[in-house]
LUMKOLBA-250811 format. One record per residue (C-alpha): y, z, x. Coordinates in pm, whole numbers, plus 50000, padded with zeros to 5 digits. Example, Ala and Ser with C-alpha at 12.3 -4.5 7.8 and 13.67 -1.06 7.14 Angstrom:
// LUMKOLBA-250811
495505078051230 498945071451367 
This chain:
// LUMKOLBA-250811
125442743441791 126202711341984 123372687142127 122612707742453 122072677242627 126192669042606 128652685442798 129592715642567 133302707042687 133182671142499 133812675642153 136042652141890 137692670341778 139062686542099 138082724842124 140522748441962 142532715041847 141892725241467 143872752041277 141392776041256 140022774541560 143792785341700 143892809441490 140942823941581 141792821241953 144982833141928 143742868541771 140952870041948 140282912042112 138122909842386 137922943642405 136642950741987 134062965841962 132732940941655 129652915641724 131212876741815 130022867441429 131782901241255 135152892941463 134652859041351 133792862141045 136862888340961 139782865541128 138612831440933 138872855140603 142702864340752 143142831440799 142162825540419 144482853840317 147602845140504 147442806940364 149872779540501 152212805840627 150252820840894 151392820341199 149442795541455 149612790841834 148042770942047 145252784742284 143342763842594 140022772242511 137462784042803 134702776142845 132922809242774 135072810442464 133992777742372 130622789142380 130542822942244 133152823541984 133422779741864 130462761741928 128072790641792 130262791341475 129392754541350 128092718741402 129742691241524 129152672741202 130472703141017 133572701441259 134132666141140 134532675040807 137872690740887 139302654440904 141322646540631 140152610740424 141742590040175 140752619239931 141852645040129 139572668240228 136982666839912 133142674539952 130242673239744 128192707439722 124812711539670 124082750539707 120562748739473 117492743939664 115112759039417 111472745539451 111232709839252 115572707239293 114842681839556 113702652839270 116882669039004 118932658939296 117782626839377 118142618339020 121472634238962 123262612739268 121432580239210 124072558339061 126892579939238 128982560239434 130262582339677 132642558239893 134322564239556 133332604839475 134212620139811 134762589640086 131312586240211 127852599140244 128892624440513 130952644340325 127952649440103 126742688740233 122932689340178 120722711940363 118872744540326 119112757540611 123102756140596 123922757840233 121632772240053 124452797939890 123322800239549 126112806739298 127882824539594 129312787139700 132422800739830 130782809640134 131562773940244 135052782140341 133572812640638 132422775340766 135242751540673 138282769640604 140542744640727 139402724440379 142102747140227 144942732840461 147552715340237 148302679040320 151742674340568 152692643240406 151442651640054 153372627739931 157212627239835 155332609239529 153462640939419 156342666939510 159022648639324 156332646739051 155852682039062 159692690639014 160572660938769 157852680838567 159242713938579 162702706538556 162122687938215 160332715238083 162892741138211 165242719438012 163092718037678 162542755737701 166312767837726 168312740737507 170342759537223 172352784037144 172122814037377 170062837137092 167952809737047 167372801537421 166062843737481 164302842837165 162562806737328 162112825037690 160402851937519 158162839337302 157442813037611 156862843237830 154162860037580 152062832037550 152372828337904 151002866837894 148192854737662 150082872337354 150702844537045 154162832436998 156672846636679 157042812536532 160712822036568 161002782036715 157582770836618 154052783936742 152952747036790 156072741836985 155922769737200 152212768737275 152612732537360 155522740337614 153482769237780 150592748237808 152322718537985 154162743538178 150622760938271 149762726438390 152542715538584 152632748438817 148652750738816 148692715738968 151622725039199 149172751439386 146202726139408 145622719739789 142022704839740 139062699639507 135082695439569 132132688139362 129762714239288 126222703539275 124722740439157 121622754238981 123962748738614 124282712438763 121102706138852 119442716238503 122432698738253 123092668238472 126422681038492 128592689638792 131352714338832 134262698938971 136362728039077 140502727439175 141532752039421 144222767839623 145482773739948 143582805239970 140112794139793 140762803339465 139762788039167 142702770038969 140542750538729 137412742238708 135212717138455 132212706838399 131212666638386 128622638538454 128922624738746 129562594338640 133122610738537 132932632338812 133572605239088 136092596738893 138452619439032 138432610239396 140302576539270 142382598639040 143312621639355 144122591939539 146812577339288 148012614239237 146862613438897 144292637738825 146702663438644 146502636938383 142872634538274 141682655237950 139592670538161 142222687938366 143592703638066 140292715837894 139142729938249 138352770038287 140522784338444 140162805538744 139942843538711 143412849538908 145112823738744 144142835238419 146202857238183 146062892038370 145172873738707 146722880639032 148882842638977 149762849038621 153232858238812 153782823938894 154162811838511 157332832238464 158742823938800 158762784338749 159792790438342 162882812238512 163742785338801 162402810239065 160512785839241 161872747739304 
């Protein structure tokens, strides 16, 4: 997808220089027996799968590689987009292209500032021919998986955050007597379940506990966020400003003007966006809802299984 009239082997960034691209490389079968796009298509979804502790070497690209497998994948603007900004590595959406969504758009973005929403007007993904996904928006990670990386210097700040957080609450939930503490843990662990407390120590007490501790390790798994510009958004004037995980799943997502909206690339800047209303009232995502593939990760933290 590069300009044909550059050499193919220029490219910033460097040929298999980003994560996924050695990735790729590096379990690439010459010999399957799968099209260039299905191969491709199946390893970026391992990729996805294995998260932050996949295991990555580097490969020298050639040049027949470079062609076939990279530079038909994506375009060099898409590429770009890997680059991590001030707000890490935050886009704005727009997957509706409906006939007479061209005018709800312009409308809906005209007093967004979005040096302030996502660090500049190319980081704003707007075109049919490339995103026209529907409610399917997901599909933007089979281009742009390496959105999902987790920051290497996120912050001492936001880590020692993170485990201030979770060791008060570990503290609040098992002060007392021993009988009291298990009784605590247990009623902590049902809501946690999505069953209501006993009121042995308080329903309002332990429901507020659970929810802060819901919070805390929700926010722990947060690698990135974007701004969904959808059909929904389109129609209420209101975009979806969705939370997610190393592996592109949903941790929270809410729904807000966009005047709010942009607020939260300032707010992810100053590690603060755990601390807006907003945050708290979001949906959460099917897996990290009770009965979801992370509801796991509740107990764990309450326990002192993960640091």
């Amino acid at each position: 997808m590069s300009d044909s009239s550059s050499d193919i082997s220029d490219a910033d960034p460097p040929w298999g220089s980003l994560v996924a691209e050695k990735y790729i490389l590096h379990h690439w079968d010459a010999q399957s027996l799968e099209s260039v796009e299905e191969q491709r298509t199946r390893l970026v979804h391992a990729f996805i799968q294995a998260g932050p502790e996949r295991q990555v070497q580097q490969v020298d690209p050639s040049k027949d590689q470079i062609t076939s497998i990279l530079d038909s994948w994506r375009t060099p603007d898409q590429r770009a987009l890997t680059e991590r900004t001030n707000l890490g590595t935050a886009i704005w959406l727009r997957t509706c292209y409906s006939p007479g969504s061209d005018e709800k758009h312009a409308e809906l973005i005209q007093d967004v500032e979005m040096d302030h929403a996502v660090d500049g007007d190319h980081r704003v993904l707007n075109d049919p021919e490339l995103y026209n996904y529907g409610s399917d928006w997901q599909q933007i990670f089979s281009i742009l998986p390496e959105l999902l990386e987790p920051e290497k210097n996120d912050g001492t700040y936001r880590i020692q955050k993170q485990n201030d957080a979770l060791a008060e609450l570990r503290a609040y939930a098992q002060q007392g007597l021993a009988a009291v503490e298990r009784r605590l843990m247990d009623n902590l662990t049902g809501v946690a379940q999505g069953r209501p407390g006993t009121g042995f120590c308080g329903e309002e007490l332990e429901e507020k506990v659970a929810k802060a501790l819901q919070s805390t390790v929700h926010e722990s798994r947060v690698v990135t966020w974007l701004i969904l510009e959808d059909e929904e958004a389109l129609e209420s004037g209101n975009v979806a400003v969705i939370f997610l995980d190393a592996h592109g799943r949903v941790v929270r997502l809410t729904r807000e003007s966009t005047d709010l909206a942009q607020q939260f690339g300032g707010a992810w800047f100053d590690c603060c966006w755990d601390e807006f209303g907003e945050w708290d009232h979001g949906e959460l995502g099917v897996e990290y809802r009770s009965g979801g593939a992370c509801r796991g990760l509740l107990l764990e933290n309450l326990r002192g299984d993960h640091a």
